[in-house]
C-alpha positions in Angstrom: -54.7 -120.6 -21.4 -53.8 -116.9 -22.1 -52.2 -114.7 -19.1 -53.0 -111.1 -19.4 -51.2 -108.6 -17.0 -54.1 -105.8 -15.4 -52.3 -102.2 -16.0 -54.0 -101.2 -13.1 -52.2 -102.9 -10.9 -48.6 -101.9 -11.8 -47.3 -99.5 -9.7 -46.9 -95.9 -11.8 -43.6 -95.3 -13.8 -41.5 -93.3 -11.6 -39.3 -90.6 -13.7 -35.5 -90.7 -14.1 -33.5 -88.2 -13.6 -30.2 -87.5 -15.0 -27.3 -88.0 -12.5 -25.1 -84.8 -11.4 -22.1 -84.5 -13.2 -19.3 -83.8 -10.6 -19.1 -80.4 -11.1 -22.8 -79.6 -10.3 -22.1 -82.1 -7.0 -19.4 -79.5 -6.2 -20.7 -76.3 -7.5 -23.5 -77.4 -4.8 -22.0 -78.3 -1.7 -19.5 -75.1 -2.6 -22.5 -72.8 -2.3 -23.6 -74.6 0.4 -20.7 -74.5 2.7 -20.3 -70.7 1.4 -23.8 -69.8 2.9 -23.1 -71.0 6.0 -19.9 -69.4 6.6 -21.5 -66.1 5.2 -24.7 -66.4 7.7 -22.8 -67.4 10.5 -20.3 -64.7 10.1 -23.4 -62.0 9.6 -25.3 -63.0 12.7 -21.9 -62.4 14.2 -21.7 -59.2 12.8 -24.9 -58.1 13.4 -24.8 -59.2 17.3 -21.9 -56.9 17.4 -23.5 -54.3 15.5 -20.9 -54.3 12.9 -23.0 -53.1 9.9 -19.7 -52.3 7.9 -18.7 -55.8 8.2 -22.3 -57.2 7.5 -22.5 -55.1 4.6 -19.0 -56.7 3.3 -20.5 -60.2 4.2 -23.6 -59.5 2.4 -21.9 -58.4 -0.7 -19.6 -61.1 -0.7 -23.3 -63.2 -0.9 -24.2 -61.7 -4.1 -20.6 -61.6 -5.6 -19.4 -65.1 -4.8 -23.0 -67.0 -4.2 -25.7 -66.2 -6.6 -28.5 -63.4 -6.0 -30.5 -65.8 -4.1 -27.8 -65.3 -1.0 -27.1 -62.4 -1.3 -31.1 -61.7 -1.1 -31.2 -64.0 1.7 -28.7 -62.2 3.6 -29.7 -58.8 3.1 -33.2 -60.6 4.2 -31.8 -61.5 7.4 -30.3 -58.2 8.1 -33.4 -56.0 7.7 -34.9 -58.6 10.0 -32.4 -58.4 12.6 -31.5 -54.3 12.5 -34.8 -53.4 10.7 -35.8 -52.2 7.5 -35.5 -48.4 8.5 -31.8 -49.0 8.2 -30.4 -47.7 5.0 -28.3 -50.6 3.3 -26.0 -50.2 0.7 -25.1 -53.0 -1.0 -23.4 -54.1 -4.3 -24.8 -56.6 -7.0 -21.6 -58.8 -8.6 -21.7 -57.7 -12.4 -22.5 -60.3 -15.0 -19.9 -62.4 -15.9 -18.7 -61.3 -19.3 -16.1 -63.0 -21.7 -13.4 -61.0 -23.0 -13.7 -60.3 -26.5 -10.4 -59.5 -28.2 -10.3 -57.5 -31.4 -8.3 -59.0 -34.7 -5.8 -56.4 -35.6 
């Protein structure tokens, strides 16, 4: 007697994915924990309408976040004040590695 398995009936492969290494696990919950304290601190801002500060808080998304928060917060600002407000904000420069010249 011969026993032949039906590949119909096996459930489908599922993928797997590569673990985080622990600097992506950080590099995460860093960004994480900086968004929050960057939101919070805006809608506190922006209740006391303190655009200086938000504009400070906002930069500090796209400087020491990533251009998604920064975008986010500026997002939230224009919804809160409105987009008829001007805002001035900065974009963090590319990070660029020194090159030093042989002499």
């Amino acid at each position: 007697m011969t026993l032949m398995s039906n590949a119909s009936t096996l459930p489908p492969a599922t993928p797997i994915l590569p673990a985080k290494t622990l600097r992506e696990k950080e590099t995460a919950s860093f960004h994480a924990a900086l968004a929050g304290v960057l939101t919070a601190g805006l809608r506190d801002a922006l209740a006391a309408g303190d655009h200086p500060r938000a504009i400070g808080l906002i930069n500090r998304g796209f400087a020491e976040g990533s251009p998604q928060l920064g975008c986010d917060l500026l997002c939230q600002a224009m919804a809160s004040v409105g987009p008829a407000r001007t805002w001035t904000v900065q974009l963090a420069p590319l990070a660029q590695a020194r090159q030093r010249s042989v002499a």
